[in-house]
KOLDRENKOL-343749 format. One record per residue (C-alpha): chain; x, y, z. Coordinates in steps of 0.5 Angstrom, whole numbers, plus 500, padded with zeros to 3 digits. Layout:
residues N
NODE c   x   y   z
NODE A   X   Y   Z
...
end
This chain:
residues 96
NODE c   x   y   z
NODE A 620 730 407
NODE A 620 736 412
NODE A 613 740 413
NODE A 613 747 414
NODE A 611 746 421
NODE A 618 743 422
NODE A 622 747 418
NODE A 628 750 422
NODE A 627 758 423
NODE A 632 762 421
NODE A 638 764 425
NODE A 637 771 428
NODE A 644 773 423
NODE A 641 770 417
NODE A 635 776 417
NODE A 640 781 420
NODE A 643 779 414
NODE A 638 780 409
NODE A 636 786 412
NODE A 643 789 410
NODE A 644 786 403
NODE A 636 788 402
NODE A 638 796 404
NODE A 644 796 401
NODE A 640 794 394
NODE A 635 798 395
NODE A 640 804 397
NODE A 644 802 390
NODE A 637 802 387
NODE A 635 810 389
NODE A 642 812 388
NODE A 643 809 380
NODE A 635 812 378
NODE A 637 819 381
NODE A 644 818 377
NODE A 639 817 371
NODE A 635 822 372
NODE A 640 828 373
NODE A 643 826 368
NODE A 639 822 363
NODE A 640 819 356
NODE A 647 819 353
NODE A 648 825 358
NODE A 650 819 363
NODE A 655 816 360
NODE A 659 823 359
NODE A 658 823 366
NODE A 662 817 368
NODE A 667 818 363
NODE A 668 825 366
NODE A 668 823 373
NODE A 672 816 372
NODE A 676 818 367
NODE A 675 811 363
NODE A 675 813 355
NODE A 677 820 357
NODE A 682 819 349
NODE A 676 818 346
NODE A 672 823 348
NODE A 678 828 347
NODE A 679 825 340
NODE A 672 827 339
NODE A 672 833 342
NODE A 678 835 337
NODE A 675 833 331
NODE A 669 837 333
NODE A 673 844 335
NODE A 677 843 329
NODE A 671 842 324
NODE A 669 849 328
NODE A 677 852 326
NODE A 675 851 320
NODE A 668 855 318
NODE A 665 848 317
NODE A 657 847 319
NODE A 657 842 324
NODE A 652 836 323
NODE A 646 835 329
NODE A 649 829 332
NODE A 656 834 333
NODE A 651 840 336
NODE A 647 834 340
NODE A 654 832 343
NODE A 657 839 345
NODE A 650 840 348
NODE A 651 834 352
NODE A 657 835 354
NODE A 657 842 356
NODE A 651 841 361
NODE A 655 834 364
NODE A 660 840 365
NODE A 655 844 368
NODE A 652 840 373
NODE A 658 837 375
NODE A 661 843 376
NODE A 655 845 381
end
């Protein structure tokens, strides 16, 4: 049994190493808390669709079913108008 006295030091690679995996997550790390903080709630979502295109069918359907709703004169419920606003302002800052 190895004591901590006799146990081998890492190798100059292994902290450099480390170092880099440690900065990558903690660059990871800022970079998805300021994702969430510019775009927060289900604003987030709507922004990686639009930006990855990655269930863009859904949204457009639900776009649709949103405007034609509105052709028609009918009144749109809160989650609809919820959903247009978080998806006009997902628009408007990605569009800045």
């Amino acid at each position: 049994m190895r004591s901590k006295a006799n146990s081998p030091t890492p190798r100059r690679g292994h902290r450099f190493f480390r170092r880099i995996l440690w900065a990558t997550g903690a660059s990871l790390a800022f970079c998805l808390g300021a994702f969430l903080i510019y775009f927060p709630g289900r604003q987030s979502l709507l922004a990686v669709t639009l930006a990855t295109g990655l269930g863009v069918t859904s949204l457009q359907m639900q776009v649709e079913q949103v405007e034609d709703k509105a052709i028609e004169g009918r009144e749109l419920s809160l989650s609809e108008k919820q959903f247009l606003l978080d998806l006009y302002t997902c628009l408007a800052k990605g569009g800045h």
